[in-house]
C-alpha positions in Angstrom: 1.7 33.4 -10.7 0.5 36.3 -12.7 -2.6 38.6 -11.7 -5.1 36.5 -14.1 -3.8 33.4 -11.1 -4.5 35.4 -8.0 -6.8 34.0 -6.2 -10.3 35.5 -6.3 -11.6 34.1 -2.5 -8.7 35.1 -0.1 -9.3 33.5 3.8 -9.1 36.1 6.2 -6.5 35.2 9.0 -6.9 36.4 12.5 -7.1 40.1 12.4 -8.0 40.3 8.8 -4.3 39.4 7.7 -4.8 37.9 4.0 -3.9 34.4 3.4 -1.7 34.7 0.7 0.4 31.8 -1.1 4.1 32.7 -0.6 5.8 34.0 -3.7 8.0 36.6 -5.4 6.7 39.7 -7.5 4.6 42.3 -7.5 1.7 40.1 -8.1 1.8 38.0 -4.8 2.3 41.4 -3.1 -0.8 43.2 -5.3 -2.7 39.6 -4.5 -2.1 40.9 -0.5 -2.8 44.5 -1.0 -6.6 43.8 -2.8 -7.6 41.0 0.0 -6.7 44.1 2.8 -10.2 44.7 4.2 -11.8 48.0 4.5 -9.8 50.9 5.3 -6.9 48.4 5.9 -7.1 48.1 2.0 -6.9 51.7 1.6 -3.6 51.8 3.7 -1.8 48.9 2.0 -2.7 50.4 -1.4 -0.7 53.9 0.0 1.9 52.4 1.7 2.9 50.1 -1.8 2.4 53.2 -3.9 4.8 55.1 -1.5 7.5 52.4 -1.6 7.1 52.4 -5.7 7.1 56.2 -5.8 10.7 56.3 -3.5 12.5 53.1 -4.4 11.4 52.4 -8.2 13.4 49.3 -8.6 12.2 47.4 -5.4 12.3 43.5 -5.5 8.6 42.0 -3.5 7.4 39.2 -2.2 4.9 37.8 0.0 6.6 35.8 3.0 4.5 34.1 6.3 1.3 36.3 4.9 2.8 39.4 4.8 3.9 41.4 1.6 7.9 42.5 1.4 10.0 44.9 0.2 13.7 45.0 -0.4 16.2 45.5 -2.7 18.0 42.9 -4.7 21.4 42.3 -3.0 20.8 44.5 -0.3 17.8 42.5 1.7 14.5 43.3 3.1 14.3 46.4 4.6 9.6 46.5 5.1 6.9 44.5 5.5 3.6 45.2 6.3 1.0 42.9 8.2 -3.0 43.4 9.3 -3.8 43.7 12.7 -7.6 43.9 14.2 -7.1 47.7 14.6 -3.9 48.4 12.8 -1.8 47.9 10.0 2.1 47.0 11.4 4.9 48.5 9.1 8.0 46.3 10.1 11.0 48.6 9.2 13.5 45.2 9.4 16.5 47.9 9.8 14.3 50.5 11.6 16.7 51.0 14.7 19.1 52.5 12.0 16.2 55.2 10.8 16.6 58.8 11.8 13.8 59.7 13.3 12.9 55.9 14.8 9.6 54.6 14.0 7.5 55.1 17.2 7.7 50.8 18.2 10.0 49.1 19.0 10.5 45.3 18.6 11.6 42.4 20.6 14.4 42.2 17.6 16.5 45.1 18.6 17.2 46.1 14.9 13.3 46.3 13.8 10.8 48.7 14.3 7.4 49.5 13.4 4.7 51.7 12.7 1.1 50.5 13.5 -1.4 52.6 10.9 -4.8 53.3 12.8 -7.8 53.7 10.3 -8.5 57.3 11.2 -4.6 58.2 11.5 -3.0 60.6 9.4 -0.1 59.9 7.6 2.6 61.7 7.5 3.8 61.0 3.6 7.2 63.0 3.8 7.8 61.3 7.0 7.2 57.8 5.2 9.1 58.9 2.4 11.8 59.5 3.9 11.7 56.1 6.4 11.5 54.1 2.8 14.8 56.2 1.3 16.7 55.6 4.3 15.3 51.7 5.1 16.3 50.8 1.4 19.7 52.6 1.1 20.4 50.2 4.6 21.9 46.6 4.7 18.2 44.4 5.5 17.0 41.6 6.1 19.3 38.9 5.0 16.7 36.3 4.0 16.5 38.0 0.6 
């Protein structure tokens, strides 16, 4: 797939989560990002810049409609996924992250961060979850 093959007409999933054709690279992952409605859109856009910005050589992929990042060898450390009133931020080794994201997860290891349109991020603070999450041993379906 390259971006002139993403798909123009995107279906909306419950919550507004893109339907997106699973798939490795940055296009399946951009594909996600531009289908994000409204502010969720907005979020997405940040959050992939961010993960760019801190981990320059991140592998991507879009999995069960949701976007992935992780590094080759090492495993999948984020994901993100839209939600009626929140985008989720999976950290797949969060429970290893100093501070812990705020959620927790039935999977003892993962943790989350669900991104409220009017909340404020806290960019050093995401920064910093990214350095650590991709530095960790993640998710082994990589």
């Amino acid at each position: 797939m390259t971006t002139d093959d993403a798909p123009s007409e995107v279906k909306l999933l419950s919550g507004g989560n893109p339907q997106i054709a699973k798939g490795d690279g940055d296009e399946y992952v951009e594909a996600y990002v531009r289908a994000m409605p409204d502010w969720k859109g907005e979020i997405g856009r940040h959050l992939d810049d961010l993960v760019a910005e801190v981990v320059p050589d991140v592998r991507k992929a879009v999995r069960w409609n949701s976007p992935f990042h992780g590094m080759a060898g090492n495993g999948w450390f984020l994901s993100l996924h839209c939600f009626t009133k929140y985008v989720k931020v999976t950290w797949l080794n969060g429970a290893q992250l100093d501070p812990l994201p705020p959620e927790d997860s039935k999977d003892p290891r993962v943790r989350s961060s669900n991104i409220r349109q009017d909340d404020e991020l806290d960019d050093n603070q995401l920064r910093d979850w990214i350095r650590q999450a991709a530095a960790l041993p993640g998710d082994e379906l990589f």
